[in-house]
N, C-alpha and C positions, 0 to 999 in steps of 0.2 A: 410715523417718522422713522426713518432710516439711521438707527444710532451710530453706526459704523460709518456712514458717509465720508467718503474722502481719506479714509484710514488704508493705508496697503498692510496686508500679512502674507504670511509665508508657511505651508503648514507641508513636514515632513512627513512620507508614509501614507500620502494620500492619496493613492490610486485605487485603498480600498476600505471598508471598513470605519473605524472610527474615525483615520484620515479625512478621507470623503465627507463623511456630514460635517466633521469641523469646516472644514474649507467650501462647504452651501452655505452650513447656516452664518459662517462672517459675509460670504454673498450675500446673502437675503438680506443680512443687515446694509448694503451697502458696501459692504469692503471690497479694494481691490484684493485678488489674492492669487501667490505665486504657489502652484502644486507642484511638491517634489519626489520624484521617488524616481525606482528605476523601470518599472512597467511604461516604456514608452503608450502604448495603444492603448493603455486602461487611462494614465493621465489625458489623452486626448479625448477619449470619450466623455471623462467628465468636467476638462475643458468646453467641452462643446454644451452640454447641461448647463452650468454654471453660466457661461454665456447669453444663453438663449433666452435663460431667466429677466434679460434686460436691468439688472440691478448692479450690483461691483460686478466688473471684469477681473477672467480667470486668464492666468496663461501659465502652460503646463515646462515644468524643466526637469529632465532627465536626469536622477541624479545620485551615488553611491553615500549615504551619509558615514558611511564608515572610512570613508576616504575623504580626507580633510582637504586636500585640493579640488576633489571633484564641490564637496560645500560650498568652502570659499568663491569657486568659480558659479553655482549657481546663487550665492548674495550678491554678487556683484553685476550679474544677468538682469536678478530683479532688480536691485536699484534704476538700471538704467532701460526697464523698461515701465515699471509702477509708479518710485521713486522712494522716497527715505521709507526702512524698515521701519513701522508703528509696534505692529505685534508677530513675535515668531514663536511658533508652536512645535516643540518637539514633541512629536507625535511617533516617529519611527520606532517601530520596536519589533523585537524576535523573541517570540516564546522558543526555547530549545529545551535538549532534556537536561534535567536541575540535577538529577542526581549523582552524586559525588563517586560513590562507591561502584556506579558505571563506569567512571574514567571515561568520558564522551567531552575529552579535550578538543577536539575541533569545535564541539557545537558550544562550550563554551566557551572557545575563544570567538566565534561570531557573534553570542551575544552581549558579552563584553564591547568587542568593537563596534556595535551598534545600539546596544541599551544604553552604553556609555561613552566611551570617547565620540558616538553620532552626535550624542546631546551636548558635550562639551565643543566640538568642533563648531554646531550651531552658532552656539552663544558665542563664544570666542569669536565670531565673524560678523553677528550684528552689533555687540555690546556696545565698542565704539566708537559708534555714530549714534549711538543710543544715549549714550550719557554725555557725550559731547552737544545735542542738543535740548538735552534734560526730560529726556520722555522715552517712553516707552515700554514695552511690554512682552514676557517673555513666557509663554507656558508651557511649563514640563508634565509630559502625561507619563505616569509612574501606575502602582498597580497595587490593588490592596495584597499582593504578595510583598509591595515593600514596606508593609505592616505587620502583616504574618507569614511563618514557613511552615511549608508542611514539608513531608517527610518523603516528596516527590518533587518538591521545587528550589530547594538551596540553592544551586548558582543563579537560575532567574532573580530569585529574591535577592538574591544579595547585588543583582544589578538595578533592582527595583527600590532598596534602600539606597542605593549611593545614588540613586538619582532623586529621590525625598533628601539627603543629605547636601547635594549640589546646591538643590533649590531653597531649603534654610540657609546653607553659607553666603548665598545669595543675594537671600532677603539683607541679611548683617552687612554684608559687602557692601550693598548700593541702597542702604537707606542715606534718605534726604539725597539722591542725586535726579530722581524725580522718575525713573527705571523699576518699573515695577515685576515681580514677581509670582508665580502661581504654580502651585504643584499639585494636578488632580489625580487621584487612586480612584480607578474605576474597578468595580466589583467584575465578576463573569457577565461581559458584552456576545452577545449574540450574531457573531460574526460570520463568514464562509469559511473561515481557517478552524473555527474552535465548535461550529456546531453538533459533532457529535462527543464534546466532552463538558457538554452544559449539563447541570443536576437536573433531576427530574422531579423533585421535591420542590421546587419555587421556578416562578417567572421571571426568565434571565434580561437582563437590560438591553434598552435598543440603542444601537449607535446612536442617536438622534438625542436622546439622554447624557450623553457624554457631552455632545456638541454642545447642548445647552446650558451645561456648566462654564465650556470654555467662552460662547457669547454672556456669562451672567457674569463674569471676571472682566472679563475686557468693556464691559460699557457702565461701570462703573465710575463714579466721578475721579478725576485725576488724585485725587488727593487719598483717596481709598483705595487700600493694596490688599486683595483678597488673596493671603499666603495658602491658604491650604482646602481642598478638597476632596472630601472619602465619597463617592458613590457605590450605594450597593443596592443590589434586589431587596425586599421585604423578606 
């Protein structure tokens, strides 16, 4: 059975990586789902996967989450091609360099404008219509850097905690409006971007792992609001 059936989502940062398996595996379950990012020909090609699948339809939109117009305009895309937002997943994120005593102010101002105001721009554009029809669901992918810092990641982390802190205020803001919340810290994922700074000591995680967390939140019964998830290797 397709638990997802007839649910549309929205998952930002999905042209590669953990984006990408979030946005099969609410496919497989059945979900419609809109993939965002700005890699026009990587969202198409996994546009075209997701489809062929014959399960939810995928349709890909081109899109800057750091620019709160360009978001807005692709919520309003999907609306009027899926229809009402169910589940939206901030997913988009940029590892830069954390360290303070570099002064590597540009790279933290991009991660700033995309670990965080990306995710706030999100939310801010589906909420809404979200609590307006009393349902919904919102997943922020955070990083167990916004549980621990090391002495290499301060600014990530500290956009990794205000996004664990979003998604508690969250939870407090929109209980009892029927808008659920979820904030998953996934451990070192095994991705194209980060495979040569995986430890060699343990078996690092597969995107497919992650996703499974974000479908093991969303098809939970409405009334069960799964807040919080740590994923890490053994």
């Amino acid at each position: 059975m397709l638990k997802l059936k007839g649910k549309n989502a929205i998952v930002t940062g999905a042209s590669s990586g953990i984006g990408t398996a979030i946005a099969k595996h609410l496919a497989e379950e059945g979900a419609n789902v809109v993939v965002a990012a700005r890699r026009k020909d990587k969202l198409d090609a996994i546009v075209n996967q997701i489809n062929n699948g014959g399960k939810g339809k995928a349709v890909g939109v081109p899109t800057d989450v750091s620019n709160q117009e360009d978001v807005e305009s692709m919520v309003k895309k999907a609306r009027e091609v899926i229809g009402d937002i169910d589940i939206y997943v901030n997913n988009a994120g940029l590892v830069g360099n954390g360290v303070v005593r570099e002064a590597n102010v540009e790279e933290w101002d991009q991660m700033i404008d995309v670990n965080i105001k990306g995710v706030l721009y999100g939310i801010h554009a589906v909420l809404p219509g979200m609590i307006e029809k009393s349902a919904g669901h919102i997943v922020n992918i955070s990083s167990v850097s916004g549980h621990e810092v090391t002495k290499k990641s301060t600014v990530y982390s500290a956009t990794k905690f205000a996004v664990r802190a979003i998604s508690s205020g969250l939870e407090k803001e929109l209980a009892r409006t029927g808008v659920r919340i979820t904030n998953i810290s996934p451990g070192m994922v095994e991705t194209e971007r980060n495979s040569e700074r995986l430890p060699t000591d343990r078996e690092p995680l597969q995107t497919d792992d992650i996703a499974r967390a974000v479908v093991y939140a969303a098809t939970q019964p409405s009334y069960v609001n799964v807040n919080e998830i740590t994923v890490r290797p053994i």
